[in-house]
Each structure stands twice: as structure tokens, then as C-alpha cells.
C-alpha positions in Angstrom: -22.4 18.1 0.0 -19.6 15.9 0.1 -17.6 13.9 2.7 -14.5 12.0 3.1 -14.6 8.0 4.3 -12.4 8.4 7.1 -10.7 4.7 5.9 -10.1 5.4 2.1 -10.1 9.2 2.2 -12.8 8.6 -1.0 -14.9 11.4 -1.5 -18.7 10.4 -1.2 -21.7 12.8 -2.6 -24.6 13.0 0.2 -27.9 12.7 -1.3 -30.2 13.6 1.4 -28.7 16.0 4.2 -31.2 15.8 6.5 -30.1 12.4 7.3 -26.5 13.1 7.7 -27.3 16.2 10.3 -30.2 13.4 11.7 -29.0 11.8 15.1 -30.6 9.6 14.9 -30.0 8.1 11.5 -26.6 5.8 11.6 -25.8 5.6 8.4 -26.9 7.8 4.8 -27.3 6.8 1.3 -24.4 8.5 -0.9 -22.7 7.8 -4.1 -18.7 7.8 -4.0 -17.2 9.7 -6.1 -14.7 7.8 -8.8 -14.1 9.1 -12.2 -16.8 10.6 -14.6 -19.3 7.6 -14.1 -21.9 8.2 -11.8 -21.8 5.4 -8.9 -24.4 3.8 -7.5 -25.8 4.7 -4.4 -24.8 2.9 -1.4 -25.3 2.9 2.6 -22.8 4.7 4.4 -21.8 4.4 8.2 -21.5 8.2 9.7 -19.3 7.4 12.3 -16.6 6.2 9.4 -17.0 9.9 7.3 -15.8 13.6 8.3 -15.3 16.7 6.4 -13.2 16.7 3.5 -11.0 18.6 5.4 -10.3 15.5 8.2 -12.6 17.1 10.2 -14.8 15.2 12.7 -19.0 15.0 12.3 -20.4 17.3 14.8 -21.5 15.5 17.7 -24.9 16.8 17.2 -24.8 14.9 14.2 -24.7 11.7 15.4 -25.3 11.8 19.3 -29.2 11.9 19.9 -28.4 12.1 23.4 -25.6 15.1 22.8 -27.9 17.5 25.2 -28.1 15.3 27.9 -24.1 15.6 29.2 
């Protein structure tokens, strides 16, 4: 899946998707996406990426305590 760094508009490539939909996880490991090279993978904060789209993470995503208000 791919997401969008909210600063750069840079595309990145999630590697593991259960920690981006994991509330408790803060940040992911992904691999931006520039050129044909393959980058290296790198930490990523979730509360700087959203959909390619400009869409916002759904809270559920990064709120462990989303249920509680």
C-alpha cells in the first residue's frame, strides 16, 4: 500500500500493514518511493502520512484510546 508524507507529498511503500492500521505503533518501516532504485527502508512517523489522496489516517489508526470518547 502506499501513502503520501504529508510534508513532501513523497509517495512511501508500506512494508508491513498491520503496523500502519496498529494503534499503537507510532511510526512504520517504508521505503519512499524515488525513481527506479529501490530505497532503503526507513522509519516513518504516522501522524506525518495520509492517503495519497490528502486524506487523513483513520483515527482508529493511530488513537489506541479512539473507543474511549
Amino acid at each position: 500500500m502506499f501513502m503520501q508524507e504529508k510534508e513532501t507529498g513523497t509517495l512511501v511503500k508500506v512494508l508491513e500493514m498491520s503496523e500502519l492500521i496498529d494503534p499503537l505503533q507510532t511510526s512504520i518501516k517504508a521505503r519512499k518511493q524515488a525513481g527506479e532504485e529501490e530505497q532503503s527502508v526507513a522509519p516513518y512517523e504516522k501522524s506525518n502520512l495520509a492517503f495519497p489522496s490528502g486524506e487523513a489516517l483513520p483515527r482508529c489508526w493511530v488513537d489506541p484510546n479512539y473507543q474511549m470518547s
